[in-house]
C-alpha positions as MATLAB code, in Angstrom:
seq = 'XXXXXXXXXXXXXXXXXXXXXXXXXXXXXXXXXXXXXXXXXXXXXXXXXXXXXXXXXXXXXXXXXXXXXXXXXXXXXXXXXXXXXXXXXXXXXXXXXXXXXXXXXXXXXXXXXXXXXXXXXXXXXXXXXXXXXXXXXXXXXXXXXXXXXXXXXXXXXXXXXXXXXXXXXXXXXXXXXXXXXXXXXXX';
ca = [
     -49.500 -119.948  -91.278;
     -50.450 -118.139  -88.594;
     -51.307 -114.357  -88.340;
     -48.612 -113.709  -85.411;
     -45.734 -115.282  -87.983;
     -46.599 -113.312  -90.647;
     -46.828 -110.019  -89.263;
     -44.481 -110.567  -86.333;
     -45.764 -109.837  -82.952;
     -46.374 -106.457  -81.503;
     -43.956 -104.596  -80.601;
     -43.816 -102.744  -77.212;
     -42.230  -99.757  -78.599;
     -44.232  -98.705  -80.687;
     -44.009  -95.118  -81.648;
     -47.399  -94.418  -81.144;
     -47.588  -94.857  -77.577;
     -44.394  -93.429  -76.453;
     -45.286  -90.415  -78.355;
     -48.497  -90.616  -76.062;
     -46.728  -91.207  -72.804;
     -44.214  -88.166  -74.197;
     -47.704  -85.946  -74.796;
     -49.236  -86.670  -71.228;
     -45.783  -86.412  -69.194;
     -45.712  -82.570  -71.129;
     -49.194  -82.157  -70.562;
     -48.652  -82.622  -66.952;
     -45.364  -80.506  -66.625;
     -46.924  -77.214  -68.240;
     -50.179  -78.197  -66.042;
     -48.046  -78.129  -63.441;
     -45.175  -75.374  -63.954;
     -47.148  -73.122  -66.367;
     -48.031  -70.582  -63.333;
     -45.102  -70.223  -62.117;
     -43.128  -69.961  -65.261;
     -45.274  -67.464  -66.314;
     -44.695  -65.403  -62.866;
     -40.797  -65.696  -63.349;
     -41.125  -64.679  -66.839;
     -43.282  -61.395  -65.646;
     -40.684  -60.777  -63.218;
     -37.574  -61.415  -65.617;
     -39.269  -59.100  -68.290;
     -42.397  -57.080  -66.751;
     -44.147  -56.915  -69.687;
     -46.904  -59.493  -69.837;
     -46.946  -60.056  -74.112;
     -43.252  -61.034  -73.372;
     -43.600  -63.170  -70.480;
     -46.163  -65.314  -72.861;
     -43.691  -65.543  -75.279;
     -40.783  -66.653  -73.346;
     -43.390  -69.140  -71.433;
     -44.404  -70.494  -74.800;
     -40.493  -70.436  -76.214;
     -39.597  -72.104  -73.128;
     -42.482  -75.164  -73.244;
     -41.518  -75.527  -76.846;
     -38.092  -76.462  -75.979;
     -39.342  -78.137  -73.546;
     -41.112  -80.561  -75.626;
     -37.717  -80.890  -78.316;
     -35.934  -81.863  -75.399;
     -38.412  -83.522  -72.999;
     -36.319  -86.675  -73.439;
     -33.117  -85.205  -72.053;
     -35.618  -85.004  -68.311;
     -34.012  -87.953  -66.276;
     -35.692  -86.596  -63.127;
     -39.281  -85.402  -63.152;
     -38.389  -84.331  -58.958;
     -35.995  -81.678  -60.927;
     -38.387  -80.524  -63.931;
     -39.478  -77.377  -61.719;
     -35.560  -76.624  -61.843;
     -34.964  -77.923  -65.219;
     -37.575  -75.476  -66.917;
     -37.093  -72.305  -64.820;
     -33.483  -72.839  -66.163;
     -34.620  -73.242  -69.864;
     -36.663  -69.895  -69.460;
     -33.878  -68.422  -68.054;
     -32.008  -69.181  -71.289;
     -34.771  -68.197  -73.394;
     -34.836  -64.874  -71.731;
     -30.787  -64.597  -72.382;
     -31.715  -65.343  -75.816;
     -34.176  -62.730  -75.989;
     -31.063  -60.263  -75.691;
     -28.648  -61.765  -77.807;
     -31.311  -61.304  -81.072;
     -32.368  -57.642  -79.963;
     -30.299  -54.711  -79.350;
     -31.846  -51.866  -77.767;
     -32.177  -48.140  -77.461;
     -31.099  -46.501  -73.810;
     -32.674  -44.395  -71.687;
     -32.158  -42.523  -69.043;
     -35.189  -43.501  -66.125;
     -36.481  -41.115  -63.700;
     -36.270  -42.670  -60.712;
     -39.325  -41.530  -58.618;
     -37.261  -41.979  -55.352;
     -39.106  -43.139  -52.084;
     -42.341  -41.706  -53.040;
     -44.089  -44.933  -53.099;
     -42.493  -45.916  -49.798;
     -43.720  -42.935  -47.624;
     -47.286  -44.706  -48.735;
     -48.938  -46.720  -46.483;
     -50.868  -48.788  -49.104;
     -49.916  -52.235  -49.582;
     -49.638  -52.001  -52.927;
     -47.129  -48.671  -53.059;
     -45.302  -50.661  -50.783;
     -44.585  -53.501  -53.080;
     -43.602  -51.343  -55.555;
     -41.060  -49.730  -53.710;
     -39.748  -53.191  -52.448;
     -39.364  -54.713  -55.862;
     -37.921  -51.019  -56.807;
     -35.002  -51.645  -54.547;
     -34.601  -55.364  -55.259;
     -34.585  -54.248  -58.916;
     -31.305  -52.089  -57.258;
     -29.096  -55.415  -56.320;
     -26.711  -56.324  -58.943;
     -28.377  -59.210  -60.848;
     -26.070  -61.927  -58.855;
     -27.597  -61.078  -55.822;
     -31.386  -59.820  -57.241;
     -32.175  -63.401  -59.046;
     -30.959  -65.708  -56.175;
     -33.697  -63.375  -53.705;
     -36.338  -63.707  -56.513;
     -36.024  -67.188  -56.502;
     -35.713  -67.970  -53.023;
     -38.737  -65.870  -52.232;
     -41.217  -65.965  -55.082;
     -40.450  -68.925  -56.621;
     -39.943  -70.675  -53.191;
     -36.608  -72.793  -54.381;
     -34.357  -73.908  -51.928;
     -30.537  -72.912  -51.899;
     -29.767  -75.990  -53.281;
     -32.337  -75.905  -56.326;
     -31.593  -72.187  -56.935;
     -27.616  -73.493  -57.309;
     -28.753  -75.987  -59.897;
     -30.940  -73.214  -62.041;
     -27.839  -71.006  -61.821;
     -25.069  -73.000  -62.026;
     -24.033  -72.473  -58.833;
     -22.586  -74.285  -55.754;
     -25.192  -74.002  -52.408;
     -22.847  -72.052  -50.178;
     -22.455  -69.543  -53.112;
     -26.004  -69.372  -53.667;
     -26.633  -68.867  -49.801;
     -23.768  -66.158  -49.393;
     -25.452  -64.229  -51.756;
     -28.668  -64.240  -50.354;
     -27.215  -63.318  -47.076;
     -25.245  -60.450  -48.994;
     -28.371  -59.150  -51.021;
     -31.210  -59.418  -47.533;
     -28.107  -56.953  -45.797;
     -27.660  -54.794  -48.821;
     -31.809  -54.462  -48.772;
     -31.637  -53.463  -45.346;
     -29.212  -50.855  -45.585;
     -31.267  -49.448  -48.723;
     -34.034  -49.402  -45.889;
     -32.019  -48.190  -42.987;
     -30.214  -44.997  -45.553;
     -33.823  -44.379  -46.511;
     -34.951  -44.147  -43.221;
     -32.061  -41.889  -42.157;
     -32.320  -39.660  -45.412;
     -36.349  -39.170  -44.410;
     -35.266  -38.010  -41.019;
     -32.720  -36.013  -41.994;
     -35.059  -33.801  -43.883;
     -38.007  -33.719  -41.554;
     -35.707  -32.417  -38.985;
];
């Protein structure tokens, strides 16, 4: 008797290696996505302990559903939108304590460093209601197109580009009031 009949050839799906190809197709995703996850996290949460969790929440689920990825062209999308999640969930399990912020006005923006700048930039994007504010974010830091930003939110394109156009005009008449307020009391 031979030692193929008795043990029955080798199978091609074998466990072994498609848990292998699963490990290196992850492996290659958080190589890939891991930055930029971690810089949407930081912006969702600005607090860089939580931004490592959700990152690490999000490539856990990740890996429990890596299966469910029928398009690796889409797993940019498909994990920005499992963060997002994990960030919702975040909320759900923790209520929290409120309190008023002093809001430090346009002091930053009268600087002409760089830096103060920013801060006064993301200050008044952190203004926009959040349907306008996360569209922007992901348009311009995360570099998605209208179209990829309407998958991650659930969204149709022309939606998703209506609000941009809505939240670059409400920016610039937080700049133009600004501006006007400033002059007003210089004169």
């Amino acid at each position: 008797m031979s030692i193929i009949r008795f043990f029955g050839k080798k199978k091609s799906n074998d466990p072994v290696n498609s848990d292998m190809d699963k490990q290196r197709k992850y492996e290659a995703l958080v190589r890939a996505y891991h930055r930029d996850l971690y810089r949407y996290a930081y912006w969702l949460c600005k607090d860089p302990t939580i931004s490592e969790d959700l990152v690490q929440e999000t490539c856990l689920r990740a890996w429990k559903s890596l299966d469910s990825l029928q398009d690796e062209k889409a797993a940019k999308s498909w994990l920005i939108t499992i963060l997002r999640r994990e960030n919702a969930r975040r909320f759900e399990r923790k209520q929290f304590d409120l309190v008023d912020i002093d809001d430090h006005g346009n002091d930053a923006k009268v600087s002409d460093d760089p830096h103060h700048q920013t801060q006064w930039v993301q200050a008044q994007i952190m203004k926009l209601e959040e349907e306008y504010r996360e569209p922007l974010f992901l348009q311009v830091v995360g570099g998605f197109s209208g179209e990829e930003i309407g998958d991650i939110l659930g969204l149709n394109k022309n939606t998703v580009m209506t609000r941009l156009f809505r939240a670059r005009n409400q920016l610039k008449e937080m700049l133009d009031s600004d501006n006007t307020h400033r002059g007003q009391q210089n004169g």
